[in-house]
TORDOTI-805194 format. One line per field, with one value per residue: residue number from 0; residue in one letter; z, y, x of N, C-alpha, C in turn. Coordinates in Angstrom, 1 decimal, padded with zeros to 4 digits. Example, Ala and Ser with C-alpha at 12.3 -4.5 7.8 and 13.67 -1.06 7.14 Angstrom:
! residues 2
resi: [0  1]
resn: [A  S]
n_Z: [007.8  007.1]
n_Y: [-005.7  -002.2]
n_X: [013.2  012.8]
ca_Z: [007.8  007.1]
ca_Y: [-004.5  -001.1]
ca_X: [012.3  013.7]
c_Z: [007.8  007.9]
c_Y: [-003.3  000.0]
c_X: [013.2  012.9]
! end
This chain:
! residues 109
resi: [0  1  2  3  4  5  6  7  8  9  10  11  12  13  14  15  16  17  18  19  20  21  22  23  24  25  26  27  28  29  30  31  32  33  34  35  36  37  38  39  40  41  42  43  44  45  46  47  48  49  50  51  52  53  54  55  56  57  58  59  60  61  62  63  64  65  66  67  68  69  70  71  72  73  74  75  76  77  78  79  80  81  82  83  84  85  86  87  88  89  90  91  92  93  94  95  96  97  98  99  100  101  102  103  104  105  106  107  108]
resn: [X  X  X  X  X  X  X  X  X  X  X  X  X  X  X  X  X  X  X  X  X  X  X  X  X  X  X  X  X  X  X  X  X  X  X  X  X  X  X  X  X  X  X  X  X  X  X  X  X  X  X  X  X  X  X  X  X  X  X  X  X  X  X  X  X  X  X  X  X  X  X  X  X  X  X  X  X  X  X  X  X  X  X  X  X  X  X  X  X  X  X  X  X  X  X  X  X  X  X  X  X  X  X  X  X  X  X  X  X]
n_Z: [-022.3  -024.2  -024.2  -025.2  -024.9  -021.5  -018.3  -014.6  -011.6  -008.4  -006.6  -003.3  -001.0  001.9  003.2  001.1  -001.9  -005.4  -007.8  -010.3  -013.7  -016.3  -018.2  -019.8  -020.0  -020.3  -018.6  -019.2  -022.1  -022.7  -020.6  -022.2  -024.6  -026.6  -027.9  -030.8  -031.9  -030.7  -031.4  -029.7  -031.2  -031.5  -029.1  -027.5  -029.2  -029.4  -026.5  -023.7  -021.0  -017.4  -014.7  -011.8  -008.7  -005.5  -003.3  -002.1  -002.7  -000.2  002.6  002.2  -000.2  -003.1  -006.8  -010.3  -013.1  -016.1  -015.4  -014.4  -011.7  -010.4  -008.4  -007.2  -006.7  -007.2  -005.7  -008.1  -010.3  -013.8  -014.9  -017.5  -019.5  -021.1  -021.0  -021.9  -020.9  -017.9  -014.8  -011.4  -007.8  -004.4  -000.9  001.9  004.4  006.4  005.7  003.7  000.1  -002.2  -005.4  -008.7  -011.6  -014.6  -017.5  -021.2  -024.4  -027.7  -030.1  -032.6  -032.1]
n_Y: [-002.1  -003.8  -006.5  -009.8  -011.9  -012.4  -011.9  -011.5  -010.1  -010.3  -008.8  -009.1  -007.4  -007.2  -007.2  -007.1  -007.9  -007.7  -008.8  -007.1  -007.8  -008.7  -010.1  -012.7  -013.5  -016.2  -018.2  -017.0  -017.3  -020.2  -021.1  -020.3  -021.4  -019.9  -019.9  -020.6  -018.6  -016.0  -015.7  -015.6  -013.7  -012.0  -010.9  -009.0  -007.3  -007.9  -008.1  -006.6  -004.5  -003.9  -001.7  -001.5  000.4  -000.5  001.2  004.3  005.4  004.8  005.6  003.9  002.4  000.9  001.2  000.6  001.2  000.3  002.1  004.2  005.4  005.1  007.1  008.5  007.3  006.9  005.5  003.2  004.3  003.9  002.6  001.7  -000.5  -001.6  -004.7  -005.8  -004.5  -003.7  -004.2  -003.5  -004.2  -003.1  -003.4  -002.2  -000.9  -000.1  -000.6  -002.7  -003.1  -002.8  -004.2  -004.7  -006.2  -006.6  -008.2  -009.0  -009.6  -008.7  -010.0  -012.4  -015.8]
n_X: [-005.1  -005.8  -004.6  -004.2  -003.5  -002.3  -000.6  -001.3  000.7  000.8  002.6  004.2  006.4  008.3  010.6  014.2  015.8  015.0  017.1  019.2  017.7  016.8  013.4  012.6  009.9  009.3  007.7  004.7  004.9  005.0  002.7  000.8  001.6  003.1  005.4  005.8  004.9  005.9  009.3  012.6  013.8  011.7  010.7  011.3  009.7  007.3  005.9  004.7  004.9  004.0  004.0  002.5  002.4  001.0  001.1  002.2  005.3  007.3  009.8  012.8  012.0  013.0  013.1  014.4  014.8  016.5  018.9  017.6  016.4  013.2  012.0  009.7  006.7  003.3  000.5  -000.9  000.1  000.8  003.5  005.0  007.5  010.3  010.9  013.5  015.3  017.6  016.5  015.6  014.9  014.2  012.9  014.2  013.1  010.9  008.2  006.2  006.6  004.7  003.1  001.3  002.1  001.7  001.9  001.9  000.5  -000.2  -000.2  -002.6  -003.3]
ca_Z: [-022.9  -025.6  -024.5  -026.3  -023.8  -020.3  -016.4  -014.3  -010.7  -006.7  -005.4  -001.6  -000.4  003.0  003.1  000.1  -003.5  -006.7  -008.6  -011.5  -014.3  -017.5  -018.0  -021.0  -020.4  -020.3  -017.9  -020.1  -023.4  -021.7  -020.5  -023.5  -026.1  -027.4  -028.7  -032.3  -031.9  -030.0  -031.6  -028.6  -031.2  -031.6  -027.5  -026.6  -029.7  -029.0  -024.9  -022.8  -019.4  -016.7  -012.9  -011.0  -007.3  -004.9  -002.6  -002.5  -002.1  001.1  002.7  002.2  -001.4  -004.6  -008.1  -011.0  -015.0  -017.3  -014.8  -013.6  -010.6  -010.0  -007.2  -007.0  -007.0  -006.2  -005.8  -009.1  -010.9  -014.5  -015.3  -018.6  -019.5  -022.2  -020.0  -022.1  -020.1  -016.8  -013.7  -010.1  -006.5  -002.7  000.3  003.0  004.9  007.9  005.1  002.6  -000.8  -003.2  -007.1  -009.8  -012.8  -015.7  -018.4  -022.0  -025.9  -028.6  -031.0  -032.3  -032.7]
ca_Y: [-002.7  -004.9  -007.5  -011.3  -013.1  -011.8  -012.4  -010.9  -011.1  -009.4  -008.6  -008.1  -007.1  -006.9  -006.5  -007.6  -006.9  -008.1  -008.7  -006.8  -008.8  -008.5  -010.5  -013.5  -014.5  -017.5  -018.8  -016.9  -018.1  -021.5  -021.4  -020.1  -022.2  -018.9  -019.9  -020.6  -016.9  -015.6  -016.2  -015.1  -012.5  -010.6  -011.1  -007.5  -006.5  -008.5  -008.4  -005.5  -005.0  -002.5  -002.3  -000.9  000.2  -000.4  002.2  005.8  005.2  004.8  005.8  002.5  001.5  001.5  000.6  001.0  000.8  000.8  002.8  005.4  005.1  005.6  007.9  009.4  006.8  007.3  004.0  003.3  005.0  003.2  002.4  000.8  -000.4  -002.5  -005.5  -005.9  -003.3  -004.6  -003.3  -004.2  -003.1  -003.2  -002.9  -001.7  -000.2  -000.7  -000.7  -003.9  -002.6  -004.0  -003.8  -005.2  -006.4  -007.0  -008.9  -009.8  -009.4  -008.4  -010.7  -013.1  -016.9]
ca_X: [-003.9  -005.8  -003.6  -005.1  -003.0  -001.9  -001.0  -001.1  001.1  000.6  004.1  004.3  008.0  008.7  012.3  015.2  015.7  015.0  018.4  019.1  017.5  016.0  012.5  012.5  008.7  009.3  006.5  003.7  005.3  004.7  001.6  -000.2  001.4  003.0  007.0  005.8  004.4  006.9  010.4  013.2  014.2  010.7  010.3  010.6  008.8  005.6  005.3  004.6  005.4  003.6  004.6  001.5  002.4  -000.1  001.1  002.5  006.8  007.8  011.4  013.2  011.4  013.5  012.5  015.0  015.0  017.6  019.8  017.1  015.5  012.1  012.0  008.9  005.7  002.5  -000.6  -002.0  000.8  001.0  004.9  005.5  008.9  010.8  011.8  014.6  015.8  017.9  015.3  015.5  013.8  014.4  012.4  015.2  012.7  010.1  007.1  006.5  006.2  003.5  003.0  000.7  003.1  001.2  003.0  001.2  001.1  -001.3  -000.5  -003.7  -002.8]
c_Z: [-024.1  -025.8  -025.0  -025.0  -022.6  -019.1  -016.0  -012.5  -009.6  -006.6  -004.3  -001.4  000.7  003.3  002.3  -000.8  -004.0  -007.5  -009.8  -012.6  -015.6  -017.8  -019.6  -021.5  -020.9  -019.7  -019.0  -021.7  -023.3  -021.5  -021.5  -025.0  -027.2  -028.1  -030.0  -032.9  -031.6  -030.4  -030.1  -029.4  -031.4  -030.4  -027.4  -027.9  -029.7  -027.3  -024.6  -021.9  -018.2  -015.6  -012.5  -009.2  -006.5  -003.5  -002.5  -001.9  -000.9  001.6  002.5  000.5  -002.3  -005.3  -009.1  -012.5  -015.5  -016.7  -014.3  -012.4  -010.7  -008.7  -006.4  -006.8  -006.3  -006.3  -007.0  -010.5  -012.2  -015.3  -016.5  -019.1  -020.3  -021.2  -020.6  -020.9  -018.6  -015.8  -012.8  -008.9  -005.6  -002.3  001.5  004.0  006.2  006.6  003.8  001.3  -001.9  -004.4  -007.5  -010.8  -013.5  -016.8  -019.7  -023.5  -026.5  -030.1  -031.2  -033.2  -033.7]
c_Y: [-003.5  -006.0  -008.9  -012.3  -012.2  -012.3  -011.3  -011.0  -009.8  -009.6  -008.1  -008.4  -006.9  -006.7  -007.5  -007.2  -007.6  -008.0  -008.1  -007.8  -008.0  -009.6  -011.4  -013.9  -016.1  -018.2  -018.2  -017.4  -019.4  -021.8  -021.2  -020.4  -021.2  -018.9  -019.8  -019.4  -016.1  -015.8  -015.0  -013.9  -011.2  -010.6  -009.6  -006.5  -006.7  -008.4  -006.8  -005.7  -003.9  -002.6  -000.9  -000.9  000.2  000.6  003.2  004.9  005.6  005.3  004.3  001.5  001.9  000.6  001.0  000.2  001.5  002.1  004.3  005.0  005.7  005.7  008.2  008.7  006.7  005.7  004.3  003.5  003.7  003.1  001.8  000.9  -001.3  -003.4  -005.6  -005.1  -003.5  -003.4  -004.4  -003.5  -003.8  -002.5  -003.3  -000.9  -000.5  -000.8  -002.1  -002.8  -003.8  -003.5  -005.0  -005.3  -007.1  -007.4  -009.4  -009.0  -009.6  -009.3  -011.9  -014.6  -017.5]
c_X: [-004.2  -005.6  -004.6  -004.8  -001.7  -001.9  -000.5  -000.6  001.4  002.4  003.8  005.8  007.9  010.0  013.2  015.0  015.5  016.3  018.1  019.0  016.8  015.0  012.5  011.0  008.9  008.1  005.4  003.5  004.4  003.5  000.7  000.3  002.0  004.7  006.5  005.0  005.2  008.0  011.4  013.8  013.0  010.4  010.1  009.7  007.6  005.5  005.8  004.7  004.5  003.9  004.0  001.9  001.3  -000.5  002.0  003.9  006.5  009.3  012.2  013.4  012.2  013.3  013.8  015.3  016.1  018.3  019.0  016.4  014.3  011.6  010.7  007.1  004.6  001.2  -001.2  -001.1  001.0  002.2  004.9  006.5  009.0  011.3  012.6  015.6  016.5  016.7  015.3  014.9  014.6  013.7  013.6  014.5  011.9  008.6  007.2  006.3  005.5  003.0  002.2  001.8  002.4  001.7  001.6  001.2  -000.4  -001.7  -002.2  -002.7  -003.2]
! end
């Protein structure tokens, strides 16, 4: 990814959703000192986003960007998305679901 400055964060789901949301970075902004780098209108043109599953879908598991669902996912599988983009999940199922979400920006300060 390149990225300069990055976190990165374990999701385990066992059962509920994620509300439809779109992602401001706010916490990584934050911790790395990065608003006078970061203005809120170049946000989705400086941060990347990736959403790593850590296991093959299950019956139950839904993921969804900018009004598609992502049906089909296998462990490992490397998603990258514009968080602008509203995207939400649910585990409704008998299996937790668990993702890597990598979040970070290439800029140098």
């Amino acid at each position: 990814c390149k990225f300069t400055y990055w976190e990165g964060h374990l999701l385990h789901f066992i059962t509920g959703i994620t509300p439809l949301h779109r992602d401001i970075h706010l916490g990584i902004r934050k911790r790395n000192d990065l608003f006078a780098h970061i203005s809120d209108e170049e946000l989705y043109s400086k941060m990347r986003k990736f959403w790593i599953p850590l296991g093959d879908r299950k019956p139950g598991q839904f993921f969804e960007v900018n009004g598609i669902p992502i049906v089909e996912w296998k462990a490992g599988d490397l998603i990258e998305f514009q968080s602008r983009w509203p995207h939400c999940g649910a585990t409704c199922g008998p299996d937790a679901r668990n993702a890597l979400v990598l979040t970070g920006t290439t800029i140098k300060k």
